[in-house]
C-alpha positions as YAML, in Angstrom:
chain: A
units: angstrom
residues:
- id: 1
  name: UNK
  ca: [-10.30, 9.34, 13.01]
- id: 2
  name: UNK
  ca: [-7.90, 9.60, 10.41]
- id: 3
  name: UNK
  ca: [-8.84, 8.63, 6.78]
- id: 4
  name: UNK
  ca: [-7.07, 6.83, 3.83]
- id: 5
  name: UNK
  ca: [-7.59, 7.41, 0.45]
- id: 6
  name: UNK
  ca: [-5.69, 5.35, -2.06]
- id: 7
  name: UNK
  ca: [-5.30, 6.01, -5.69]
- id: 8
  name: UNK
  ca: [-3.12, 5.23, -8.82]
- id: 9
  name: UNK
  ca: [-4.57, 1.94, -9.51]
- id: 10
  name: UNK
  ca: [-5.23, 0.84, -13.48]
- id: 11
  name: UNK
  ca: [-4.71, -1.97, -16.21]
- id: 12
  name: UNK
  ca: [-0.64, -2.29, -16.81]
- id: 13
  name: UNK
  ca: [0.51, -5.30, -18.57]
- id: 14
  name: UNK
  ca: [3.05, -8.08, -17.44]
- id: 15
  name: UNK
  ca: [6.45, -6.23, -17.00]
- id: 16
  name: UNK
  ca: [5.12, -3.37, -16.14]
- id: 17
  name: UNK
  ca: [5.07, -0.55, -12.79]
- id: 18
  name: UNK
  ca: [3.10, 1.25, -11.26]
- id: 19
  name: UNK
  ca: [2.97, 3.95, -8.30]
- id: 20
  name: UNK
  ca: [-0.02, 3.63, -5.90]
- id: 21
  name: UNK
  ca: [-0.30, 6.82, -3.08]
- id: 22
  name: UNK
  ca: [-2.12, 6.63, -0.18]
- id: 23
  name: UNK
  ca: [-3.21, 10.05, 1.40]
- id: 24
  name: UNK
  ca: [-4.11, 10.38, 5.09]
- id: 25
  name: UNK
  ca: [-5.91, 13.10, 6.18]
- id: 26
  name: UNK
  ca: [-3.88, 13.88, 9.52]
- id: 27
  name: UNK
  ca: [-0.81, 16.01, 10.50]
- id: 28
  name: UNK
  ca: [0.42, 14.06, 12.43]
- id: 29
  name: UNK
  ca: [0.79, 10.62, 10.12]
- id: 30
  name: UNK
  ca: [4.87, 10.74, 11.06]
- id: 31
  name: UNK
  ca: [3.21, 8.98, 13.85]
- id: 32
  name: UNK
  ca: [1.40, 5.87, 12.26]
- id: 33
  name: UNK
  ca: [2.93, 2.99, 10.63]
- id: 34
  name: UNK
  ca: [1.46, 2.35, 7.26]
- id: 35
  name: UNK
  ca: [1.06, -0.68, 5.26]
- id: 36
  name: UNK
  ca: [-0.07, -1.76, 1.96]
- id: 37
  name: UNK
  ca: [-2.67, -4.87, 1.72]
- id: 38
  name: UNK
  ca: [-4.01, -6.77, -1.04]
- id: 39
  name: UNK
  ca: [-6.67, -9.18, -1.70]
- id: 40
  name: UNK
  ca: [-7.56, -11.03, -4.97]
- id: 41
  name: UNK
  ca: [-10.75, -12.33, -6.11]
- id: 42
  name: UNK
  ca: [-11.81, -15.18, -4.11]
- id: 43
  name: UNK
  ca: [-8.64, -14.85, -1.91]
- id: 44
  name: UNK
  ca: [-8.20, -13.28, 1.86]
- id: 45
  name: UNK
  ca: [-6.44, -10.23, 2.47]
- id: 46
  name: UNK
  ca: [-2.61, -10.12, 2.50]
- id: 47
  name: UNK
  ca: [0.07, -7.92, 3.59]
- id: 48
  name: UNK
  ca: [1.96, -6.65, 0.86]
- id: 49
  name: UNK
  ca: [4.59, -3.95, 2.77]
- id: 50
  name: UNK
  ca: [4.89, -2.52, 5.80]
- id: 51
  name: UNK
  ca: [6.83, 0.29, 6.97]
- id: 52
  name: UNK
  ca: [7.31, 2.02, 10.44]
- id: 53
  name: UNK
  ca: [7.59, 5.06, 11.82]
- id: 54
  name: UNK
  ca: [11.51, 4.37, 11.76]
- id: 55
  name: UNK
  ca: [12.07, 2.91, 8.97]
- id: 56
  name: UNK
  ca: [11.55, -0.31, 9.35]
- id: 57
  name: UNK
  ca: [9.87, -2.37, 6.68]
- id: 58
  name: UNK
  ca: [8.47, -6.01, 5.91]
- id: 59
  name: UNK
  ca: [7.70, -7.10, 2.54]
- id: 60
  name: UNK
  ca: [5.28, -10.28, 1.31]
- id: 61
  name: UNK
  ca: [7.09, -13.11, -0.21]
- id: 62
  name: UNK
  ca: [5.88, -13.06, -3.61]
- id: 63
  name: UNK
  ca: [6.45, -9.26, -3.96]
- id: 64
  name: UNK
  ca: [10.22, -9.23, -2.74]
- id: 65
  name: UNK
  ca: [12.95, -7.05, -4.97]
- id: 66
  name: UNK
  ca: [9.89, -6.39, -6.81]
- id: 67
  name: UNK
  ca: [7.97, -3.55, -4.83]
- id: 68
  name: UNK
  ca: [8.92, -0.32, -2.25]
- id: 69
  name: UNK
  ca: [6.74, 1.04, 0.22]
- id: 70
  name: UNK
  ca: [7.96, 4.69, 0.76]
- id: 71
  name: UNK
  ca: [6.16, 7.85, 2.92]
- id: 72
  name: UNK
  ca: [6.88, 11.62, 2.91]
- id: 73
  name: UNK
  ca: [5.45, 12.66, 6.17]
- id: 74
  name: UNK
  ca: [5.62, 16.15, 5.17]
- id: 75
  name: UNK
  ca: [2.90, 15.82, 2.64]
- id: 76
  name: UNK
  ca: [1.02, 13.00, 4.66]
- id: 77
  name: UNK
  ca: [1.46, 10.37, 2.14]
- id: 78
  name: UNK
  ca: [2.42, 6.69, 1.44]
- id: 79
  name: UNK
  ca: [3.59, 4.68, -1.49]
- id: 80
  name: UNK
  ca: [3.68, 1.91, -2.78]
- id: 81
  name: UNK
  ca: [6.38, 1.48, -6.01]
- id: 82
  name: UNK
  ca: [5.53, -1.92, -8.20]
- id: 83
  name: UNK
  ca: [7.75, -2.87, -10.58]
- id: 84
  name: UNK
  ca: [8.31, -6.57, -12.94]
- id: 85
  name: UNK
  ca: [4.40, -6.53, -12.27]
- id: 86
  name: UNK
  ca: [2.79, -10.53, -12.40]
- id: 87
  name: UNK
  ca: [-0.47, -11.36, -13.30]
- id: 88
  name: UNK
  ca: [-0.89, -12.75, -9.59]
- id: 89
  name: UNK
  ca: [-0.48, -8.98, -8.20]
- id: 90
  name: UNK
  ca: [-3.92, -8.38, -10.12]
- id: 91
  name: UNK
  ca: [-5.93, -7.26, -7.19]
- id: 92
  name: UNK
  ca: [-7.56, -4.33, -4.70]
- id: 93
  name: UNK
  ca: [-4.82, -2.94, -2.75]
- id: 94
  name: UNK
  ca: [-5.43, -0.76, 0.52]
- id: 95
  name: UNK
  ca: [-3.87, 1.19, 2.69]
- id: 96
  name: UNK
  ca: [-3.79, 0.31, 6.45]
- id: 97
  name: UNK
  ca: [-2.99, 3.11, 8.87]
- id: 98
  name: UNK
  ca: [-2.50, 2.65, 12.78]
- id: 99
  name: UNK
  ca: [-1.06, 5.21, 15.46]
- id: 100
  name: UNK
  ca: [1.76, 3.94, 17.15]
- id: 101
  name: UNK
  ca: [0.60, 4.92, 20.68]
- id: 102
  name: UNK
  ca: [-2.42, 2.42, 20.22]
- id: 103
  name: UNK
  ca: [-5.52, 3.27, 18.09]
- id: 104
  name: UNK
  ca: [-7.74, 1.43, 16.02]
- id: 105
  name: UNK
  ca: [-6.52, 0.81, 12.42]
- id: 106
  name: UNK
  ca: [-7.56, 2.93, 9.74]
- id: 107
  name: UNK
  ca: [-7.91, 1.15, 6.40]
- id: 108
  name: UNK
  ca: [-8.27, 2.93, 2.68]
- id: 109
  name: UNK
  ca: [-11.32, 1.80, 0.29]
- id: 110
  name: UNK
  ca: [-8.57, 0.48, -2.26]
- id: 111
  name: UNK
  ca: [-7.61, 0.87, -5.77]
- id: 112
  name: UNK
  ca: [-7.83, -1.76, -8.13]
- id: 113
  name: UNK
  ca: [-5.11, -2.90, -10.21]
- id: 114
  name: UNK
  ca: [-5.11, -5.22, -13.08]
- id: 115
  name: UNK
  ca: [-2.24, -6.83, -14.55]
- id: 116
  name: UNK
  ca: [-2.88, -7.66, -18.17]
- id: 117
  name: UNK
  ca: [-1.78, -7.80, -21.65]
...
């Protein structure tokens, strides 16, 4: 079973960016498509970015023109690029991992980050 660790969470004020990575601890993670999640206090989980094992991506709404979800395969990472940060994008974000052929998903613990002046 493949594991997620995220990291590059912190405190950034309005305006700002920030780079979260999510490592996978598999050689093979050019086969899984990753996504990043989020979920606020008192709020469900929601998808923030997604991005296949093609290319292909899907963004949220409310983060649109605003964030990238990247990978390098060769060093079995993700990212997740935030930039014009809101308040509203204060919360834990994971990583979600899932094989392509069919597995279970894989999620991340998440990193927290807090968007305030």
């Amino acid at each position: 079973q493949v594991q997620l660790v995220e990291s590059g969470g912190g405190l950034v004020p309005p305006g700002g960016s920030l780079r979260l990575s999510c490592a996978a601890s598999t050689s093979i993670f050019n086969r899984y498509a990753v996504a990043w999640y989020r979920q606020a206090p008192g709020k469900p989980r929601e998808l923030v970015a997604f991005l296949g094992t093609h290319g292909s991506t899907n963004y949220g709404d409310s983060v649109k023109g605003r964030f990238t979800i990247s990978r390098d395969n060769a060093k079995n990472m993700a990212y997740l690029e935030m930039n014009s940060l809101k308040y509203e994008d204060t919360a834990v974000y994971y990583c979600k991992g899932v094989l392509v052929a069919g597995g279970i998903p894989t999620w991340g613990k998440g990193t927290l980050v807090t968007v305030s002046s």
